[in-house]
N, C-alpha and C positions, 0 to 999 in steps of 0.2 A: 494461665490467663490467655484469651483469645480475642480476636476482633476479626470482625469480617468484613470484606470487600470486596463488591460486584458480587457476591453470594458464596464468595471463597472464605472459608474457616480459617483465620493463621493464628498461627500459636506466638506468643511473644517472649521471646525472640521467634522469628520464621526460620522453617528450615527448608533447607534448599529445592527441595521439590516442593512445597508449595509457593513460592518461590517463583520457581520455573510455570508451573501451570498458571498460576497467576497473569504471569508475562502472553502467555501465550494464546492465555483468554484475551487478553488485552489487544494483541496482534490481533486476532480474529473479528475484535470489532472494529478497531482500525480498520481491515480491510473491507469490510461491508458498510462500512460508512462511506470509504471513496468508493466503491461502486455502486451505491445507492445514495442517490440524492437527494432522499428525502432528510438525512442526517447532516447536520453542517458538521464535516472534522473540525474545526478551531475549536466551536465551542465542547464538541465531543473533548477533543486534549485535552482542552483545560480542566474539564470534569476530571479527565481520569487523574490529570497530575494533582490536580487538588486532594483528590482520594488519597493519594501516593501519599506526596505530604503529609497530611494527615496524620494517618497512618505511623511514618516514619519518624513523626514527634516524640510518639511513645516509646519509641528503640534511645539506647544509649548509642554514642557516636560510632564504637565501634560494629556494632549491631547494624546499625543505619549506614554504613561504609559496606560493609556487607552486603546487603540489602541491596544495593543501588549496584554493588557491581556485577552480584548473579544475576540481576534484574535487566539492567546494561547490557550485560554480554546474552542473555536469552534473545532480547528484541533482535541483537545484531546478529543474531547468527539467524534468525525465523527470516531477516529483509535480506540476509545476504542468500538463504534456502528458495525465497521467491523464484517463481519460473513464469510467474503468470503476468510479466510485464512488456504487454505488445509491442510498444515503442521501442524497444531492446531489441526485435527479432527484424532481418532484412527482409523489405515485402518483393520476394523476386515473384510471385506470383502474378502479380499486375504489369508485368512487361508485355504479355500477349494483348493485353483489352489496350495498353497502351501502343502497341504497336498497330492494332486495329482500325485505335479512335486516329493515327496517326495518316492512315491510309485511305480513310473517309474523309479527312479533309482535303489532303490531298487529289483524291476523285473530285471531290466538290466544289474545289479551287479550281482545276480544270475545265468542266463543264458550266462553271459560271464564268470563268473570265479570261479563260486562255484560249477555249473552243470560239467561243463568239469574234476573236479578237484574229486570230488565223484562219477562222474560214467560213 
């Protein structure tokens, strides 16, 4: 017996690589939904956990324990593989243009209010 999800064929019980790709398809829309705006993620998750759900009604409990933690541990190990989160990286790059805009005011602070004011 089979059922499918997102266009993924699982067998019932799943076994672990489909499983795994599964998850992985999943991570992948996750992440094209937060960099594209046009998807809201809320309602994106709920879909997908609804599917899960689902899904995991028709597994017996230890099937569905299973299920959740090859599924669990795929996602966490794809957000813990990320490399692609800017916020995370130090922007030393911008010290120069900061240093720049810092010396342009300083000129301009000068010439408007220190020059006129000495001489």
């Amino acid at each position: 017996m089979t059922k499918t999800i997102d266009g993924f064929v699982l067998d019932i019980p799943p076994i672990k690589s489909q499983i795994i790709a599964l998850a992985q398809y999943h991570h992948k829309k996750i992440d094209e939904a937060i960099f594209h705006q046009e998807v809201h993620l809320g309602q994106y998750g709920l879909e997908q956990k609804f599917k899960i759900d689902e899904f995991t009604k028709t597994l017996s409990d230890v099937d569905r324990e299973n299920f959740y933690q090859i599924y669990s541990t795929e996602l966490n190990r794809l957000a813990q593989d990320d490399d692609h989160h800017a916020h995370d990286d130090p922007e030393t790059g911008n010290l120069g243009v900061i240093f720049i805009i810092l010396v342009i005011i300083a000129v301009s602070i000068y010439f408007i209010f220190a020059r006129p004011l000495l001489g």
